[in-house]
N, C-alpha and C positions, 0 to 999 in steps of 0.2 A: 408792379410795385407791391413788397409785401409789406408787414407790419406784425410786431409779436404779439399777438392776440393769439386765443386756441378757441376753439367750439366746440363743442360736442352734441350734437344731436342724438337722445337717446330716444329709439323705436321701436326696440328690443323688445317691449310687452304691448302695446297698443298699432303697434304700427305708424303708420304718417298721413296726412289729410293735409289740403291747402291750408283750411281754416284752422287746425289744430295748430301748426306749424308758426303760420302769421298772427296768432293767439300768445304762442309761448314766446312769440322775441317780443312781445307788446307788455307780455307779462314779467321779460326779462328786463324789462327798459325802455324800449323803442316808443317814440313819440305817437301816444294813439290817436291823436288829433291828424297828425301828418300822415297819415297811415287810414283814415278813415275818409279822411278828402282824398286821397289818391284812389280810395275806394269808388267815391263818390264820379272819378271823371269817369270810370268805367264807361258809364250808361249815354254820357255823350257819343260817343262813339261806337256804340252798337244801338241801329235802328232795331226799334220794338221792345227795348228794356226800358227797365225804370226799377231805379231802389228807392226805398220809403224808409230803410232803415239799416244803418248800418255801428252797433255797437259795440264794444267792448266789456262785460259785465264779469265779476266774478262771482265764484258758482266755485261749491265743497261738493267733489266725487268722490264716493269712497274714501269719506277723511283726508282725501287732502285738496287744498285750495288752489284753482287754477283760474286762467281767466280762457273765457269763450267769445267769439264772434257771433253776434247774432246779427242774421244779414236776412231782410224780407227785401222780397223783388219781384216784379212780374216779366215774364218775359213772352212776346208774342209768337217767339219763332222756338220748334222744339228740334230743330235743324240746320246745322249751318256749316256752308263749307270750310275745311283752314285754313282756306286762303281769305278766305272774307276777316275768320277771327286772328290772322296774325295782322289784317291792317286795321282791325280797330284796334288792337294793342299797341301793334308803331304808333298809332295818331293819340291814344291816348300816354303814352312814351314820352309824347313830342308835348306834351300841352302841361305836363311837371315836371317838376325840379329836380331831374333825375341826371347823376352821373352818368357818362358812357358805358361804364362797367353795371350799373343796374340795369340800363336797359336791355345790354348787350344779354344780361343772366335773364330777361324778361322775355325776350326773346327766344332765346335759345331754349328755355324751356316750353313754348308753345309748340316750337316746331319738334321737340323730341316727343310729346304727344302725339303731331299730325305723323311723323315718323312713323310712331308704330302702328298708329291705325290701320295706315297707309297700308305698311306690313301683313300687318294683320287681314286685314280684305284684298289685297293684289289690287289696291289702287294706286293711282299714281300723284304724287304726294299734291300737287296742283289741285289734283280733283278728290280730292277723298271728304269727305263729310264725316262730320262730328256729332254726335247723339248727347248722350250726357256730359259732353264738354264743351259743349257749345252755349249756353246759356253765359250770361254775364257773372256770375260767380266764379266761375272760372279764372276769368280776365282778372276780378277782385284778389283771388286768393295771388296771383300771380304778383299782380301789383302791387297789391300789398305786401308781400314778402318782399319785394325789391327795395320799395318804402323802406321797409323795417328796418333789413340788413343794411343798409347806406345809411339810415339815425344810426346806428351804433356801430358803423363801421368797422364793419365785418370782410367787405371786399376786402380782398388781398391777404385774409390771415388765413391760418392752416385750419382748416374745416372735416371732423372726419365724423362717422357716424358709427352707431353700434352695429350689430347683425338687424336686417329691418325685419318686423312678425307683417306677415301677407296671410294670415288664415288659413280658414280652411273650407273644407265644403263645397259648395255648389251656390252659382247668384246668378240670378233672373236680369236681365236687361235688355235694351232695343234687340239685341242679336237671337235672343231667346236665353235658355240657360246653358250657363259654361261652368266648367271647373275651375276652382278659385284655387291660386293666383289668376285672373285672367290673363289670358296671352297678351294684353298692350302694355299690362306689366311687366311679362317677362322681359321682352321686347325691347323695353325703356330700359333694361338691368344689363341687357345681352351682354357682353363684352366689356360691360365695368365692375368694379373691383370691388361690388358689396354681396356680403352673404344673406339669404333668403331664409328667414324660419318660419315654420308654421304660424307658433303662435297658442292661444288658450283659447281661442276662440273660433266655432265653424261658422265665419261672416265673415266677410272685406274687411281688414283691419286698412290695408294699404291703398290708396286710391290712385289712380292714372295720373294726376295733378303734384299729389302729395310724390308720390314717387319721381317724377321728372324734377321737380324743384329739389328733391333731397341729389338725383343722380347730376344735375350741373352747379350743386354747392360744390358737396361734400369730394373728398379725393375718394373716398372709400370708406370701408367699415373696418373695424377693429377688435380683435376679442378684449383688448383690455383700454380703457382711459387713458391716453398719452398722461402724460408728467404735467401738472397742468396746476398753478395758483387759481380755485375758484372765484371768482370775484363777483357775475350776475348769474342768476338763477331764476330762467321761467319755463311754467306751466302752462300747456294750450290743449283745454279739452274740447275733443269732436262731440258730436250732438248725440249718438249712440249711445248706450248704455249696456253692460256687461255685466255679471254676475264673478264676484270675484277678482276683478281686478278695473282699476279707474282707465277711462277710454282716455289716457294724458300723453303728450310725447313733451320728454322735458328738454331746454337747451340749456346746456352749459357754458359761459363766456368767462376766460382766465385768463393767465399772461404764464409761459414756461419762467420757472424759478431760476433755469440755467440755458446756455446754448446747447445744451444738447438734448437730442431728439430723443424720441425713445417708439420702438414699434416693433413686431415680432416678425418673426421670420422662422422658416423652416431650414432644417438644417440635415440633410440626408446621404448618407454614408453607403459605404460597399467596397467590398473586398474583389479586387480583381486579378485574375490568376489566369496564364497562357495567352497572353494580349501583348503584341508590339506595340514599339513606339510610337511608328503611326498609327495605329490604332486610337493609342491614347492621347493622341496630338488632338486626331479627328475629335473626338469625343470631347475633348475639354472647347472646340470652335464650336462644337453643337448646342452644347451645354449653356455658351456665352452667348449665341447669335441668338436662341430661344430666352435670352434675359436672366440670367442667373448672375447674383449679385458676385458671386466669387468662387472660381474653383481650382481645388486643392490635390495635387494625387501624387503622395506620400510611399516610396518605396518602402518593401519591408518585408517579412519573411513568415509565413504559415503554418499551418501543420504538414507534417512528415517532410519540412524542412524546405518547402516548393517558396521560390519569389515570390510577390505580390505586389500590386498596390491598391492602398486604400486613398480612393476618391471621397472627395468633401465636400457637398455643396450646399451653398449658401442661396437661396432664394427667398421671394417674397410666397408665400402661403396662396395664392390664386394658381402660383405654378409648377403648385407641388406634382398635379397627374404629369404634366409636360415632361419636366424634371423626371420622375420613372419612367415616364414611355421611352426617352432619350439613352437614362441609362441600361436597362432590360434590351431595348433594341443592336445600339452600337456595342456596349460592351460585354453583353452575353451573362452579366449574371445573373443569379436567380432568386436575390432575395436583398431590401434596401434596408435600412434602420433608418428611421423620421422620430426628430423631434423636434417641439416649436420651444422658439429661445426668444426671450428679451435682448433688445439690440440697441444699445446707446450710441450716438453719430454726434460728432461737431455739427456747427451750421456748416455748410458748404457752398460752394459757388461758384460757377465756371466765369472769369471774364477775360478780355481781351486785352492784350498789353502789347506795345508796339515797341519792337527791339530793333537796334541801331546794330549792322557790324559792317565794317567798313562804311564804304557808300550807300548802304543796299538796308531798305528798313524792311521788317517785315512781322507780321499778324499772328500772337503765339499764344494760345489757347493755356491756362494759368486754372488750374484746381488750388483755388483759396480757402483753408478753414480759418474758422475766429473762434473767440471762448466768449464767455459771456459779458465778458467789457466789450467786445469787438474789437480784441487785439488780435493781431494774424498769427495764428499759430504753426502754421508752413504755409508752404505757397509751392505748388511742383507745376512745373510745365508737360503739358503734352508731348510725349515721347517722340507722339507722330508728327507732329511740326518738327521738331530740330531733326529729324530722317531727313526731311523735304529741304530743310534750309541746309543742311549739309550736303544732299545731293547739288542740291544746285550750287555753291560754291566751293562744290569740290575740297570740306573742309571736313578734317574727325568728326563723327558725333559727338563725340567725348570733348573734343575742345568746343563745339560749339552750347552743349550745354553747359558748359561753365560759364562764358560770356553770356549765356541767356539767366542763367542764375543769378549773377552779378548783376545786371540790370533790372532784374524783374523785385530784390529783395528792396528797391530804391521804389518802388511803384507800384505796390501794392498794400 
């Protein structure tokens, strides 16, 4: 279930941190009373902790005003498996006032943590043990964010974040010293659709916690601000301090002005010249089955008068290498044109609509857009259902989408 809300998480110069994070929705709005008890059940549920103090206080960094967590605790054990700390998480899950969808994101980020550990050392996720993630502040930062996000009901809206800063340099820990980003960072990013920057700074900007909470909000990162009515506005500064820029990651909470979306996309071209049909048949199923939003190949005519066609495709920016390896490999040319475009979309939405013909009902998959009253602006049926309902009743396609037309304009 969603709801027209937008976020923005910006990471872009300080990077991300639990407590920066669960700082900035406290500072956006979020109940910091509700957010500080959910702090609080932590330490029930991990033997050998104990917090003495867990506040919210604002604090001017570098001229501007944010709010910070200040969390004292002691904890007895500097060691613990993730399987131990994803059941004190369920059990303290289970003991507040937590939707299924925050726990579910409460979860889900502990275990993208033990994930990459896991990775990281060739253990085996049951058994792998947690060093600097193990301690009860973790569980805090965790909980607390879930707290937050559910006061200001966040679940369900569209969530994206900037380019995240990881630093730079080299940092000391249980393992000894690694090259920053460390690998549980990468690890946690592997295969999802946010871009990685240095940063102004040779220290951790981004932390193992802070990263897994931003990588099961957020869909991704963004070069530019969706289209977005600002409405709250918080500040969560990490404990760190920096030279030249405030340690803040800000979140943004607005409502889109209209139904439509707005996000960038890569748009990459090429001239193809001595390529059959199939060829270029092949090439546009390769093209689609690797994810490319739409492709285009425009016959047309070159110098010294030779055929062509120029190929168009439309993709999302994560699949730009894909997108040239595809086309350099299948269709042999030697050189692409890339540029990134703003992309305006209706809302859209696949549902299911039950069509009657004759005797015989049957299940037909409906791409529904609306405008921003939530008026339907068309409605088209899947091509591939009325193939299937035509084969099977041995009836035109063509006559059968029109009867699917006719009914589906009554019902949706």
């Amino acid at each position: 279930m969603t709801n027209d809300k937008i976020a923005v998480i910006d990471c872009q110069v300080a990077g991300i941190a639990g407590d920066m994070l669960v700082s900035a929705l406290v500072d956006a709005g979020a109940s910091a009373k509700k957010v500080r008890d959910a702090i609080f059940a932590c330490q029930d549920s991990l033997k050998g902790s104990k917090i003495s103090n867990a506040s919210f206080e604002k604090i001017v960094t570098h001229g501007f005003s944010a709010t910070q967590l200040q969390l004292s605790y002691k904890d007895g054990v500097h060691e613990r498996k993730g399987a131990e700390m994803l059941r004190a998480l369920t059990k303290t899950c289970d003991t507040l006032d937590l939707e299924q969808r925050a726990k579910a994101f409460a979860l889900d980020t502990l275990k993208t943590i033990v994930s990459a550990e896991a990775r990281v050392h060739g253990e085996d996720f049951s058994n792998v043990h947690l060093h600097e993630a193990s301690s009860v502040d973790t569980l805090a930062d965790i909980v607390g964010c879930a707290t937050a996000l559910q006061d200001l009901s966040l679940f369900g809206s569209k969530i994206v974040s900037t380019q995240v800063a990881v630093g730079g340099g080299k940092l000391t820990f249980s393992h000894g010293t690694v090259p920053n980003p460390a690998d549980a960072i990468l690890h946690i990013f592997q295969g999802r659709h946010f871009a990685l920057a240095g940063g102004q700074a040779k220290e951790e900007l981004t932390t193992p916690t802070g990263a897994a909470l931003l990588a099961n909000l957020a869909e991704g990162s963004v070069d530019y601000y969706p289209t977005i009515v600002p409405e709250k506005i918080g500040y969560g500064a990490g404990g760190k301090k920096f030279e030249g820029f405030a340690n803040v990651v800000r979140v943004l909470i607005g409502s889109s002005p209209v139904a439509l979306e707005k996000d960038t996309v890569c748009v990459v071209e090429t001239n193809v010249d001595d390529a059959t049909g199939e060829v270029m048949g092949n090439l546009i199923d390769r093209l689609t089955d690797a994810g490319a939003k739409d492709v285009t190949i425009i016959p047309g005519t070159t110098k010294k008068n030779r055929p062509t066609y120029l190929v168009r495709v439309v993709a999302d920016n994560f699949l730009l290498n894909a997108v040239l390896s595809i086309l350099f490999s299948e269709s042999g040319t030697l050189g692409a044109r890339v540029q990134q475009v703003e992309r305006y979309v209706l809302q859209r939405a696949v549902v299911t609509v039950p069509v009657t013909i004759g005797e015989n009902t049957f299940n037909v998959h409906v791409k529904v857009a609306k405008d921003a009253q939530g008026n339907t602006m068309g409605a088209k049926p899947e091509f591939e259902d009325i193939k299937i309902i035509a084969a099977r009743l041995g009836v035109p396609a063509r006559r059968v989408m029109e009867i699917v037309n006719a009914q589906v304009v009554h019902k949706v």
